[in-house]
C-alpha positions in Angstrom: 16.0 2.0 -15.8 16.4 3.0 -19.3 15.3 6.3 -20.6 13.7 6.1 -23.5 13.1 8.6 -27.0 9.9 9.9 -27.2 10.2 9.8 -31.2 12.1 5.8 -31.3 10.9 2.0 -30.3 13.4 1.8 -27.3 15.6 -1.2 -27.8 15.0 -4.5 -26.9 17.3 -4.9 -24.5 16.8 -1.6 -22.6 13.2 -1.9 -22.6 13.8 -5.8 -20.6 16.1 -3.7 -18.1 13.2 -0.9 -18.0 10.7 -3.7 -17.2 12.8 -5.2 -14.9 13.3 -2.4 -13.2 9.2 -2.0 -12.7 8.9 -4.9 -11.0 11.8 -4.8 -9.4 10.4 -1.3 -7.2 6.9 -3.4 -7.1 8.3 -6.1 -4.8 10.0 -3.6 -2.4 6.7 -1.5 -1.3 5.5 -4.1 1.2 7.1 -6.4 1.9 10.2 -4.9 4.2 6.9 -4.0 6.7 3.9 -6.7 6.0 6.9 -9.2 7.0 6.8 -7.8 10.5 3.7 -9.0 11.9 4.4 -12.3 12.1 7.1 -12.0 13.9 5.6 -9.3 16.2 5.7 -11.2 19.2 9.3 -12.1 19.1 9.7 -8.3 18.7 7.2 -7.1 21.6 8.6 -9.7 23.8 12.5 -8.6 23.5 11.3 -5.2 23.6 8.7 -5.1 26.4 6.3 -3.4 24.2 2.2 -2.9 25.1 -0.1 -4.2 22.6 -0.1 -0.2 21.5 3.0 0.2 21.0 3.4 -2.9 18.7 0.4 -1.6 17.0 2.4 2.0 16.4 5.3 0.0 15.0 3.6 -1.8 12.4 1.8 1.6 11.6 4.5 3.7 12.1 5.8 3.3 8.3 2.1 4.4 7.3 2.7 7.7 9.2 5.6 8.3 6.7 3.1 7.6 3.7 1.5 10.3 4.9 3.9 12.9 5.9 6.0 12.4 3.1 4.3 11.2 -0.1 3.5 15.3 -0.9 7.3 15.4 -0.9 8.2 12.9 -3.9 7.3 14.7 -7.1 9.7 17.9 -5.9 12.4 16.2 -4.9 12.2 14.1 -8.5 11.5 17.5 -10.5 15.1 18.7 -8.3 16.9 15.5 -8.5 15.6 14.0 -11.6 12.5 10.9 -11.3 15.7 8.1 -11.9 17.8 9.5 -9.5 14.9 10.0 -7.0 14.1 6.2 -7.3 17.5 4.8 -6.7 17.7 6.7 -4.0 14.8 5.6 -2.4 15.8 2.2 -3.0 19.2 3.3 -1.3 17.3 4.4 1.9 15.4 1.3 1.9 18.2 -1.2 1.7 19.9 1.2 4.9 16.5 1.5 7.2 16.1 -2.3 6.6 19.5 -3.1 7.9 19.6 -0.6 10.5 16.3 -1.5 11.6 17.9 -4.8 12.2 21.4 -3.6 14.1 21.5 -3.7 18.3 21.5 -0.4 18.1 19.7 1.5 21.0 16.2 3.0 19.2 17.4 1.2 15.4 13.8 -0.7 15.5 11.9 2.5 15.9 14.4 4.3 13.2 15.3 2.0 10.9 11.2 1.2 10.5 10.9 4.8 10.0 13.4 5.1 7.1 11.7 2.4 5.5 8.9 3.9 5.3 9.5 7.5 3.7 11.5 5.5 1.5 8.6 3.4 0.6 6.5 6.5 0.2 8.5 8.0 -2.7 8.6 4.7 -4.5 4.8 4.5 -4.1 4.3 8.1 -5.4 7.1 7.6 -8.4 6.3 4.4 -9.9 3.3 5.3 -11.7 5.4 8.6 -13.3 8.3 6.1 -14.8 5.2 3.6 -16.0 4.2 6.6 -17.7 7.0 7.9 -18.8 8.8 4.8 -20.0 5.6 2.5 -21.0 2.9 5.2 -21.8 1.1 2.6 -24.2 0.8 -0.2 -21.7 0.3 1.5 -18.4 -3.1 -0.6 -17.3 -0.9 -4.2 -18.2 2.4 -3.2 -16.5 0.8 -1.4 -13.2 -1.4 -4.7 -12.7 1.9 -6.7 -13.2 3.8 -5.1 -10.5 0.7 -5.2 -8.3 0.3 -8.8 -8.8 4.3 -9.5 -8.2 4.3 -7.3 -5.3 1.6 -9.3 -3.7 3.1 -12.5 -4.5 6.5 -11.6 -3.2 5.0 -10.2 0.0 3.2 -13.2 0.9 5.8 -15.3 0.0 7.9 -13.0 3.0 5.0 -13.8 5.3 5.4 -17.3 5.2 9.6 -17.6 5.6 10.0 -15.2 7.6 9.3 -17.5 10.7 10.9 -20.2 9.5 13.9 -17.8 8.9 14.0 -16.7 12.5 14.3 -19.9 14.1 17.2 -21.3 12.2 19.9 -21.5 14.9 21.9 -18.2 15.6 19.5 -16.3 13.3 16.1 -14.6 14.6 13.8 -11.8 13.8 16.5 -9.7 13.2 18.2 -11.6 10.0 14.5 -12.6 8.8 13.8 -9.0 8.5 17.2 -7.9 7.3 17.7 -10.2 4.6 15.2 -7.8 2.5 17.9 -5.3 2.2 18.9 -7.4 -0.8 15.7 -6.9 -2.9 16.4 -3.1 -2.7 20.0 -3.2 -3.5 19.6 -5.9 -6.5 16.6 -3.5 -8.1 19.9 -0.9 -7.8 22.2 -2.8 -9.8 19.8 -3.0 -12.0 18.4 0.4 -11.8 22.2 2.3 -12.2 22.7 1.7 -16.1 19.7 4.2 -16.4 20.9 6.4 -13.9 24.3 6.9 -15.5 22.6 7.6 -18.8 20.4 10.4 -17.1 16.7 11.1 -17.8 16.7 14.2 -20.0 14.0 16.8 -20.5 10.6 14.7 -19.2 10.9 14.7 -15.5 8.8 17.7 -14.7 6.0 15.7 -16.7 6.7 12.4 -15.3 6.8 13.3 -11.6 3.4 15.1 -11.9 4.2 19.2 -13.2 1.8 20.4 -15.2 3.1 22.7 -18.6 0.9 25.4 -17.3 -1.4 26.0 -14.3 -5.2 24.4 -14.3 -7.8 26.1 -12.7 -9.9 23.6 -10.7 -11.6 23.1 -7.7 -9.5 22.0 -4.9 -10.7 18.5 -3.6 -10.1 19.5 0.0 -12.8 21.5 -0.7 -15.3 19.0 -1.8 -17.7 16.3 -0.5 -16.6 14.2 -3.1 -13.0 14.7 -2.5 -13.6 13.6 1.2 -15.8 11.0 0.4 -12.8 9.7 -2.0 -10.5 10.0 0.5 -12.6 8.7 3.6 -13.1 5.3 1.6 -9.3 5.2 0.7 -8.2 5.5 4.2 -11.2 2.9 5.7 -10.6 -0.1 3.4 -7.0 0.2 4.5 -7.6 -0.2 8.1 -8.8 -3.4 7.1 -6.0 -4.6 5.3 -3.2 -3.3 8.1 -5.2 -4.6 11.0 -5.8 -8.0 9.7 -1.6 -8.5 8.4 -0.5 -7.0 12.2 -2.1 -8.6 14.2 -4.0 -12.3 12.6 -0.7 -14.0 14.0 -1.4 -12.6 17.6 -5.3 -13.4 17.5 -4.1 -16.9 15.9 -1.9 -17.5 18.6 -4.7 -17.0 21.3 -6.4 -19.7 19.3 -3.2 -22.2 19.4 -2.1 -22.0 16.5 1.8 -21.7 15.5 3.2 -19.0 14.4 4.5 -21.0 11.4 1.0 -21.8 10.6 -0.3 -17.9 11.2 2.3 -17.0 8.8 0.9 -19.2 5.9 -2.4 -17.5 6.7 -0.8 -14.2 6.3 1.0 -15.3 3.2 -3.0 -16.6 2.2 -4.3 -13.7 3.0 -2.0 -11.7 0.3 -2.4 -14.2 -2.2 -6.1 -14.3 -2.1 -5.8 -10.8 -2.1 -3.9 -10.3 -5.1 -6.3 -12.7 -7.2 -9.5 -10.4 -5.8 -7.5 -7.5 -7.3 -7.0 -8.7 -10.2 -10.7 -9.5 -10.8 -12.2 -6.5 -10.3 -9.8 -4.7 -12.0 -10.9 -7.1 -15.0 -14.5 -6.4 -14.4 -13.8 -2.7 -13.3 -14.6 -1.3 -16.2 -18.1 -2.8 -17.1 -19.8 -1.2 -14.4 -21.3 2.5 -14.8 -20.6 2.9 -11.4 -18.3 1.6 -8.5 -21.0 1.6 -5.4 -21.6 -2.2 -6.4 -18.3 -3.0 -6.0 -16.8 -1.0 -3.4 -19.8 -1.9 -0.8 -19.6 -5.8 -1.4 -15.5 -5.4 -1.1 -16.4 -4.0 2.4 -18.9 -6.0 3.6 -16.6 -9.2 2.4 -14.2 -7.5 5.2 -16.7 -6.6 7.6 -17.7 -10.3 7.3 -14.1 -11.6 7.9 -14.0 -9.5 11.1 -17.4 -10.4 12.3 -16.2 -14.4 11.8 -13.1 -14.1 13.4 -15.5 -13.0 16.5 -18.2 -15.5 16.7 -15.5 -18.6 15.4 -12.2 -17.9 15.2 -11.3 -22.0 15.1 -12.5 -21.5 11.7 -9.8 -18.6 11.5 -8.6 -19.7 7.8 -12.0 -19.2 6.2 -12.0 -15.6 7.4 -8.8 -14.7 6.4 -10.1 -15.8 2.4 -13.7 -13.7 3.0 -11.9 -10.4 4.1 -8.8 -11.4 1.6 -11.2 -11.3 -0.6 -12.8 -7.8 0.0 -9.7 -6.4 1.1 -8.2 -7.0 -2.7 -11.3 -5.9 -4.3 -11.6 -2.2 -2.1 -7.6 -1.2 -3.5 -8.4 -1.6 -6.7 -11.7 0.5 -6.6 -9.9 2.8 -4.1 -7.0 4.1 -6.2 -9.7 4.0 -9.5 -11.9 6.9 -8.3 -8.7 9.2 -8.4 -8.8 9.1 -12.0 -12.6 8.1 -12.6 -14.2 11.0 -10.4 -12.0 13.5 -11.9 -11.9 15.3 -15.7 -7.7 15.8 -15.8 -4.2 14.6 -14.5 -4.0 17.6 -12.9 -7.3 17.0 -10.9 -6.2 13.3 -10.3 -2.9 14.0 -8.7 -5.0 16.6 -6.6 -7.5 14.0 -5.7 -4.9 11.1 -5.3 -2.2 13.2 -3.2 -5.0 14.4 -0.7 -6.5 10.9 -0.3 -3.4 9.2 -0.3 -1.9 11.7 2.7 -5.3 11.3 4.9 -6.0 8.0 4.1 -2.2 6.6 5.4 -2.6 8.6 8.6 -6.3 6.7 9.1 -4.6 3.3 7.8 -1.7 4.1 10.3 -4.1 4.4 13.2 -6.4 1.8 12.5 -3.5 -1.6 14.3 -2.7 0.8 17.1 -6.6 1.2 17.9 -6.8 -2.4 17.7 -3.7 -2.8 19.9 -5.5 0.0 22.5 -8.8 -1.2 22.6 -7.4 -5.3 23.3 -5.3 -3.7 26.3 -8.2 -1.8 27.1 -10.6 -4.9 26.9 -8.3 -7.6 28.0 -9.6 -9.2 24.6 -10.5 -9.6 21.0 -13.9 -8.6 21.2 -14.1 -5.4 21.7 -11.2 -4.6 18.6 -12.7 -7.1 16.3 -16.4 -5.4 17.0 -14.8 -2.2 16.5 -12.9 -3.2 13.1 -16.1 -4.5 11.6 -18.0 -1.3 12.5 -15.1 0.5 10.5 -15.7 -2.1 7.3 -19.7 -0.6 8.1 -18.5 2.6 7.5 -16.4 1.9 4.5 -19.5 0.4 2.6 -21.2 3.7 3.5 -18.1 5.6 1.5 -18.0 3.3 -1.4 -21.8 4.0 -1.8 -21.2 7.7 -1.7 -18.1 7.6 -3.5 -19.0 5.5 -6.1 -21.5 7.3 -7.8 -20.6 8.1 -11.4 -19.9 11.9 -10.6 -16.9 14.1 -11.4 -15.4 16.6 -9.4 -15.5 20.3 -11.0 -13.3 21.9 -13.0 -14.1 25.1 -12.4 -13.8 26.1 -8.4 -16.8 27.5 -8.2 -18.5 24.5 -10.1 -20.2 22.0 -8.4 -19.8 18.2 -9.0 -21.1 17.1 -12.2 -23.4 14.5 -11.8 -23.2 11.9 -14.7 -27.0 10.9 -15.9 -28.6 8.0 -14.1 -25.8 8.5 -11.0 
């Protein structure tokens, strides 16, 4: 990734390698874990594993997000934000093949190096779009949403397909995602051998000099914020673990349950990009986080009463699933004043919200070995999608949090 003069138009052909290099990170946040559930039962069947402990696999890289996204921005002001990146990418290209090695306990530890891998690409992205695009940051970070989805559907349909070419299984179709991570380092290591100069401190987050504001652990707001951020994403984790294995119940291949999956992101990523298009006409987000949520409580309430009519459902909470993101990661810039306050905001309900996102497919998994079936876990799910609609009305209100800590949130006229 090139590193670019704050003064001078970078050159064409480092700014291609720059944008490359976006996109490139883009397609490697998801897809080395979304890929897993359809191949979960293989997995749980070589394995042994409870419905739990299949559940705590898929979630297990989300437990990383959440333990070590605080981490990123100090090891990129130490190591400087291109060196940080590449080697991320590094540790994802190893936990994905390791993850796919006989090796006694290289499932459990392989998935984990994926995901604090994951978690400082998550965290660093936005700094080098800022850093290296500052004019174009709206356009480039839809982009890379866009081509992460598409990729990651497009590893939820092959992945089957992969796993049942003779002499392969689930262990090639997940490992061959090593080489998205090491290709984005070929193309990544130009930049790196040029180093980044003076502008990391900035790009990973530092501020020039300390800003006095209310902390957002410390606020409703901040926890209303955050409490929305981590209940749409239980509805997003649940339905990509563990559609396949309610699919199945239904009789319907695995082949075909990854399509849905693969549907599910594609649908998703076209309901992102509509409401970030229509985002910014509204003078609040209440509208649109509570119909994103009651989109996905409706998926989950269908899949209960008519699962035959399973591919409907996956398009409704598709649907509200892609629309809840987008509104989710606004608020940490539209219910705060600074950058300061909306690293603040976005760190806290980026840490909390993972660790409820992580826990949401292993309380499914618990509550269908608890039940003996999908009742009781589906119920449950759409009561959680009740409870998101709850947050996005709270949340959404056109409100900022203080800058002062001993302010109260400013409450924007007609909120």
């Amino acid at each position: 990734m090139a590193v670019f003069s704050r003064t001078r138009k970078a050159p064409p052909v480092r700014a291609g390698l720059a944008l490359t290099g976006v996109l490139l990170i883009g397609v490697n946040l998801r897809v080395a874990f979304v890929s897993v559930g359809p191949l979960l039962a293989d997995i749980g069947r070589e394995f042994d594993f409870s419905s739990a402990q299949s559940g705590l696999l898929t979630g297990l890289p989300l437990i990383a997000f959440a333990l070590f996204s605080p981490l990123a921005p100090a090891v990129a002001l130490r190591t400087g934000l291109d060196r940080a990146l590449w080697l991320s990418l590094a540790l994802l290209a190893a936990g994905t093949v390791f993850r796919s090695t006989p090796a006694p306990a290289a499932l459990w530890s392989g998935t984990l190096l994926i995901g604090i891998a994951i978690a400082f690409l998550n965290v660093l992205l936005p700094s080098l779009i800022k850093r290296d695009f500052p004019g174009r940051i709206s356009q480039l970070t839809g982009l890379y949403i866009a081509a992460q989805s598409l990729v990651t559907a497009l590893g939820a349909a092959i992945v089957v397909p992969v796993s049942l070419i003779p002499g392969s299984g689930w262990r090639l179709a997940l490992g061959i995602w090593a080489g998205l991570a090491l290709i984005a380092m070929a193309i990544l290591l130009p930049g790196l051998k040029r180093g980044t100069g003076d502008g990391d401190a900035a790009a990973a987050g530092a501020p020039a000099a300390p800003v006095r504001f209310r902390s957002p652990w410390k606020t409703l707001l901040g926890w209303q914020v955050t409490l929305f951020m981590g209940l749409q994403s239980v509805g997003f984790f649940v339905v990509t673990t563990w559609l396949p294995s309610i699919e199945r119940d239904q009789g319907i291949s695995e082949t075909t349950s990854g399509l849905h999956v693969s549907a599910f992101l594609v649908v998703g990523t076209a309901s992102s990009l509509l409401t970030g298009a229509v985002l910014g006409r509204f003078s609040d987000q209440r509208l649109l986080g509570m119909a994103g949520s009651l989109l996905a409580m409706a998926g989950f309430l269908g899949l209960l009463v008519a699962p035959q009519l399973s591919l409907v459902w996956v398009v409704v909470s598709a649907s509200g699933c892609g629309s809840m993101i987008v509104t989710a990661l606004s608020l940490f810039s539209l219910r705060t004043t600074n950058h300061v306050q909306a690293a603040a905001l976005s760190g806290m309900a980026q840490s909390v919200g993972y660790a409820i996102g992580a826990a949401g497919p292993v309380l499914f998994g618990f509550l269908y070995d608890l039940s003996g079936g999908w009742t009781v876990p589906l119920a449950v799910s759409a009561g959680i999608m009740g409870l998101s609609c709850a947050m996005a009305f709270l949340a959404g209100r056109d409100r900022v949090l203080p800058e002062h800590p001993r302010e109260r949130p400013e409450v924007r006229p007609g909120a």
